[in-house]
C-alpha positions in Angstrom: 0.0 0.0 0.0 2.9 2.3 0.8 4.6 1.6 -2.4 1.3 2.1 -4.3 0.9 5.5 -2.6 4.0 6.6 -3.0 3.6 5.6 -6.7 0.9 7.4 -6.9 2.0 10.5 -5.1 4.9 10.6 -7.9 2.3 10.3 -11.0 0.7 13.1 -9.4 3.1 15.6 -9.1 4.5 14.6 -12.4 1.1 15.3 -13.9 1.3 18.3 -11.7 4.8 19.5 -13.2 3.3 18.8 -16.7 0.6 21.1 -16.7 2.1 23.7 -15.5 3.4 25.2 -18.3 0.2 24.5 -20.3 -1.6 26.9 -18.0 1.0 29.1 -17.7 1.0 29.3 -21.5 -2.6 29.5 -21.8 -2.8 32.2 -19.0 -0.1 34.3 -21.1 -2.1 33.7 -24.1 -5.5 35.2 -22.6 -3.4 38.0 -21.3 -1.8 38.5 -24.5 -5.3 38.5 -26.6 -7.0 40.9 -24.4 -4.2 43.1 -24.4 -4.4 42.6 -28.2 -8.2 43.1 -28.1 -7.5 46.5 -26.2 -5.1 47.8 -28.9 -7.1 46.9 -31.3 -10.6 48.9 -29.9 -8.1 51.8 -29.8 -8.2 52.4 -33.2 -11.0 50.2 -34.6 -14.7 50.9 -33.5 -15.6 48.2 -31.4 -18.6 47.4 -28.9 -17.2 49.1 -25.9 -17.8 52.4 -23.6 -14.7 54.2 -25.6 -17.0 53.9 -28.6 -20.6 53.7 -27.2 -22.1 55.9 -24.7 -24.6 58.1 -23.9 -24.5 62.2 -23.9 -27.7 63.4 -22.4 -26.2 67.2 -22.3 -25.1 67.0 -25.9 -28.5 65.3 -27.0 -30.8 67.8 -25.2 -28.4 70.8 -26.6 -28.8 69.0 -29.9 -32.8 69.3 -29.7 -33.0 72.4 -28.3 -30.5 74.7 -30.9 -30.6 72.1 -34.0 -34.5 71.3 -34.0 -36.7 73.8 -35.2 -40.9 73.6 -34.3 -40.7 70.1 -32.9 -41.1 71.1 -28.6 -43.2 67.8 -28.0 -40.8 65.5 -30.0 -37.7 66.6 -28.2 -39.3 66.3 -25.0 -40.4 63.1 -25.5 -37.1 61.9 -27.4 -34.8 63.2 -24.9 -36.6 61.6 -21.6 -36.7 58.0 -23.4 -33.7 58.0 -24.6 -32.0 59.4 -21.2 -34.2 56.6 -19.0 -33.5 53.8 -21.3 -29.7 54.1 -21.7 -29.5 55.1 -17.8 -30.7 51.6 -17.4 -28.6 48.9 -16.6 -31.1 46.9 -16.5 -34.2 47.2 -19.2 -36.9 44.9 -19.7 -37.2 45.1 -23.3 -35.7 47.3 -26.1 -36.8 50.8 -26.8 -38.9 51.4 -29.6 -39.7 55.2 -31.1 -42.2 56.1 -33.6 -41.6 59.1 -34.9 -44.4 60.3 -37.4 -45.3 63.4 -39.5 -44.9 65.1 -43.0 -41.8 65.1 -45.0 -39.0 67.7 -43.9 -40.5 67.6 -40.4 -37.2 66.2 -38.4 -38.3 62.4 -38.2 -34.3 61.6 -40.1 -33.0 64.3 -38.2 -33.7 63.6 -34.8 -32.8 59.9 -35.5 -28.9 60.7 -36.2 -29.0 63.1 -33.4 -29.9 60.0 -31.0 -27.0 58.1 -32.8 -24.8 60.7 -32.5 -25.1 61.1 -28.7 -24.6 57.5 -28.6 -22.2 56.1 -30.9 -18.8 57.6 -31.7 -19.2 57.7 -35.1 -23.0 58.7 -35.1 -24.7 57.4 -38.5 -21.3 55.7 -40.4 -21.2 53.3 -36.9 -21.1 49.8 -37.5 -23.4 49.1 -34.7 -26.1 51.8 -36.1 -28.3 49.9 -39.2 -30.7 51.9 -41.3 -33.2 50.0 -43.5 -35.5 52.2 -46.3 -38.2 50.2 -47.5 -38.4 51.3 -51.3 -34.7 50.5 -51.1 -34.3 46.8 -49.1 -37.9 46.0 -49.6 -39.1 46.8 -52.5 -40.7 43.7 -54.1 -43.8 42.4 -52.4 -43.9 39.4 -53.5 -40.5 38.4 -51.7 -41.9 40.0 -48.5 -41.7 35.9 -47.0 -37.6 36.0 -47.8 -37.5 39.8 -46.8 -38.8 38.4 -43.3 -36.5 35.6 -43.2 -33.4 38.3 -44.0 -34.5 40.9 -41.3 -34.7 38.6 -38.3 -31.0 37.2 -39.3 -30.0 40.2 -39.5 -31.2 41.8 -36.4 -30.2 38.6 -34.2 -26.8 38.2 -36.0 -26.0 42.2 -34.9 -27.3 42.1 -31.8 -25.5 39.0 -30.8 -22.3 41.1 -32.5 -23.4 43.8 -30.3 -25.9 44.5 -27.4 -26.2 47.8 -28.2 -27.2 48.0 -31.7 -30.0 50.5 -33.2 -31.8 49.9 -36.0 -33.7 52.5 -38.1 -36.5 51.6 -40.4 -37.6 54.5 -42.7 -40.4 54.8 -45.0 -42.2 52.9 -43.0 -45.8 53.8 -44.7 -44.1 51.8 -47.8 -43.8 49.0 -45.9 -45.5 46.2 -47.1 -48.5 45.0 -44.3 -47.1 42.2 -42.0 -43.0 42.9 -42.9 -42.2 44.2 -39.5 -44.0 41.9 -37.2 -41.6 39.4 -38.2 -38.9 41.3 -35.4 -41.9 41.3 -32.5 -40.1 38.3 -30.3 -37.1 40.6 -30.8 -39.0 44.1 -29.1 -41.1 41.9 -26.7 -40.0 41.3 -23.2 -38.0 38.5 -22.9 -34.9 38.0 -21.4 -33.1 36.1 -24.4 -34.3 34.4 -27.2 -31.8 31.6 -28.2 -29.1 32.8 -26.4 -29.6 36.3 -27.6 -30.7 39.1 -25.7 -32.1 42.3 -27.2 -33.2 44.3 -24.4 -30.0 46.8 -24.5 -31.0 47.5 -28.7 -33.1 50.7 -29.9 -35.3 50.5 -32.5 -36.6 53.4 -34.4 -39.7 53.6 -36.3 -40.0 56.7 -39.3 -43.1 57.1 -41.0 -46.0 59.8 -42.7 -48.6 57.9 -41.6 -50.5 59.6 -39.1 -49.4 62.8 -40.7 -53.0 64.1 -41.1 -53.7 63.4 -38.2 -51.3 65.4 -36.7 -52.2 68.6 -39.1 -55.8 68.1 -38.0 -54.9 68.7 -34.2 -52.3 71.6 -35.0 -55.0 73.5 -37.4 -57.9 73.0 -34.7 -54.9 75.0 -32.0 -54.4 77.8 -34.3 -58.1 78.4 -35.3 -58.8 78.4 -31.4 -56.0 81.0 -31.5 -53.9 79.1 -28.9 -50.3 78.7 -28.8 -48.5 76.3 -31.0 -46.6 75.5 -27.7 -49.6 74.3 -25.5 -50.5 71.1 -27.7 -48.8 68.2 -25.6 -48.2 64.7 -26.3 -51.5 63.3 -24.4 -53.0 65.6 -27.4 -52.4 63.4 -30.1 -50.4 59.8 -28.5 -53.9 58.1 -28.6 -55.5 58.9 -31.9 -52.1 58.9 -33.5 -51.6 55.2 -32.4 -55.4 54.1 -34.1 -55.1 56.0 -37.3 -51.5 54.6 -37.4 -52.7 50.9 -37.0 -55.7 51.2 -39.0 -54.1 52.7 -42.0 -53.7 50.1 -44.6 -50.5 52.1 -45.7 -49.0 52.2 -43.1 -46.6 49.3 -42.6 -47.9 49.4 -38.9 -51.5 48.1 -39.9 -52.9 45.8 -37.6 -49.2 45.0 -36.6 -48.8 43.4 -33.1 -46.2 45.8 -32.3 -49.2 48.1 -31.8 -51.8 45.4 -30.9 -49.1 44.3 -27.8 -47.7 48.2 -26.9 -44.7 47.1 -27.7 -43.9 50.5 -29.2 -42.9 52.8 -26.5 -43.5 56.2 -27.6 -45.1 57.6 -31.0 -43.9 61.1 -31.3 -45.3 63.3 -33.0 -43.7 65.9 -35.2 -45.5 69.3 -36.3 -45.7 71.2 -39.2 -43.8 73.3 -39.4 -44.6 77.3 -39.7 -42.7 80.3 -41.2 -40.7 81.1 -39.0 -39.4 77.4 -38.9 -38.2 77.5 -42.0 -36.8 80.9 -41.8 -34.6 79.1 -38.8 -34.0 76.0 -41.2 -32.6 78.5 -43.9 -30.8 80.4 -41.7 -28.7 77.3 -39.8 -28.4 75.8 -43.7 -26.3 78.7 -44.7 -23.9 78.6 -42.1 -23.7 75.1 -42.9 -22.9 76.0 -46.4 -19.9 77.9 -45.0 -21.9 81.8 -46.0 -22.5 84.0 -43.4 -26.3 84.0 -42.2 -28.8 86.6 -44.6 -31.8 87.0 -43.5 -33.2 89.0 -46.1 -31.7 85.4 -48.6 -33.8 83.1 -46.3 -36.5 85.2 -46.3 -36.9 85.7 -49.8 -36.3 81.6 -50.5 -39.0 80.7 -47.8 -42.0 83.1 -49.4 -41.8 81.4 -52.7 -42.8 77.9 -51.0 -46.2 76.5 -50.4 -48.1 76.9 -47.2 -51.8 76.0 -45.8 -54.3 77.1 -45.5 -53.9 78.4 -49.1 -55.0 81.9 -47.6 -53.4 82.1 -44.2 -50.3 80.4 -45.3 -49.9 79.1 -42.1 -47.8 75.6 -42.4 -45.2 74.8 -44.7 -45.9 71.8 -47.2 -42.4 71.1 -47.7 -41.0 71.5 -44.4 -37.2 72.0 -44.4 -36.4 68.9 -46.6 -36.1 71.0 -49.6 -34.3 73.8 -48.2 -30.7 72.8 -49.1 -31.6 72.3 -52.6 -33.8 75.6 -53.0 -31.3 77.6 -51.0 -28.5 77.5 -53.6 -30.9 79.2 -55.9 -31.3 82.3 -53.7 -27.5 82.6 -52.4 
């Protein structure tokens, strides 16, 4: 027995003396790779705090000196986004709706979230933008189009936690397209393997546009202040003329059906003096110094409602850039 012990004893400690190095090696290794990994984030975006994380001041500086008109969108944007990234822990993604005409601020406010987020705002790897004339335009492949978005949302969130994903045009969107990412918004703490509850999704659309108008006419007429009308105002019946518009890539979706969408936001038409402001940030973009008398001049040859009145601008800002030029 002692000799079979002491045997024993031997074969341990030379099994002992053998692995040794193995996990000496292996612990170098591991040291080596994440100093590797650390070099590497240093000059190449990766999915890490140097490269992703929230700016609440820059974002509410953004909306309040970049965003012209829009008071109940940058309220709303700016206390979502703040309470779901100050979350360590969230229960499900957030998802935004932003709705109104064209040249509104629907794009606009979207790259200012991802630019108070990601590093590299917009061009970030992380930061996914579909347009439905664009990746969906055929809808008889709308079954394959399905089958493409879901791999593609799980394989970037698994890539990254923290991934947003923008969907524009959504009232091109064929009917039934988007509820195939519901598992992916709902709450559930993984889905096979992956979890989705850190990811933003963002939701642009006209639809609901009219409805919008409707409620910001009706304020004027009353002769109250574009500035009272408030969220609780128009949340509700934006939501129903939203999901019972057959346009509206949201109709009859469960993402509605389930309140699964956080927040639709509502964005105004805009007024004059909107677009006067539009014009005037535009030139200093376009390296001239600010002329107001230029802006001006541009802005009263576009369209407005009531036809009369000229109240709201038809156009927005969206074609300011281009008409500008003409004017400078």
């Amino acid at each position: 027995m002692r000799l079979l012990f002491a045997g024993c004893v031997w074969w341990s400690l030379s099994i002992t003396a053998a692995t040794e190095p193995i996990s000496t090696s292996i612990a170098a290794l591991t040291g080596f790779l994440a100093r590797y990994q650390n070099l590497l984030c240093y000059f190449q975006e990766c999915c890490r705090p140097e490269w992703i994380s929230y700016h609440k001041t820059g974002l509410k500086h953004d909306l309040s000196t970049k965003l012209y008109g829009q008071h109940v969108a940058a309220q709303v944007v700016l206390k979502a986004v703040t309470g779901f990234m100050n979350n360590e822990n969230p229960k499900k993604p957030l998802v935004l709706s932003l709705h109104g005409w064209t040249g509104t601020g629907k794009n606009f406010v979207s790259q200012l979230i991802a630019e108070n987020i990601y590093q590299k705002g917009m061009t970030s790897n992380f930061v996914h933008l579909f347009t439905a004339t664009a990746h969906f335009p055929h809808e008889d492949h709308v079954d394959k189009y399905k089958t493409q978005l879901q791999e593609w949302v799980r394989g970037n969130v698994s890539i990254c936690p923290r991934s947003m994903f923008i969907f524009d045009e959504m009232d091109k969107m064929h009917p039934g397209l988007i509820d195939s990412i519901k598992p992916y918004l709902d709450f559930y703490d993984n889905l096979n393997g992956v979890s989705y509850r850190k990811a933003i999704f963002i939701f642009l659309s006209n639809a609901g546009g009219e409805k919008i108008v409707e409620v910001a006419l009706d304020f004027w007429k009353d002769g109250r202040e574009r500035e009272e009308i408030q969220l609780k105002d128009l949340e509700t019946a934006l939501s129903l003329s939203v999901f019972n518009n057959k346009n509206s890539g949201f109709w009859h979706t469960s993402l509605i059906d389930k309140n699964l969408v956080d927040y639709f936001v509502p964005f105004l038409p805009l007024e004059y003096k909107h677009v006067i402001q539009c014009g005037l940030a535009e030139m200093v973009s376009k390296g001239h110094a600010p002329d107001k008398e230029v802006v001006e001049a541009m802005a009263r040859d576009l369209n407005y409602f009531p036809k009369e009145e000229r109240v709201f601008s038809m156009q927005g800002c969206k074609v300011i850039p281009a008409r500008l030029d003409f004017y400078v």
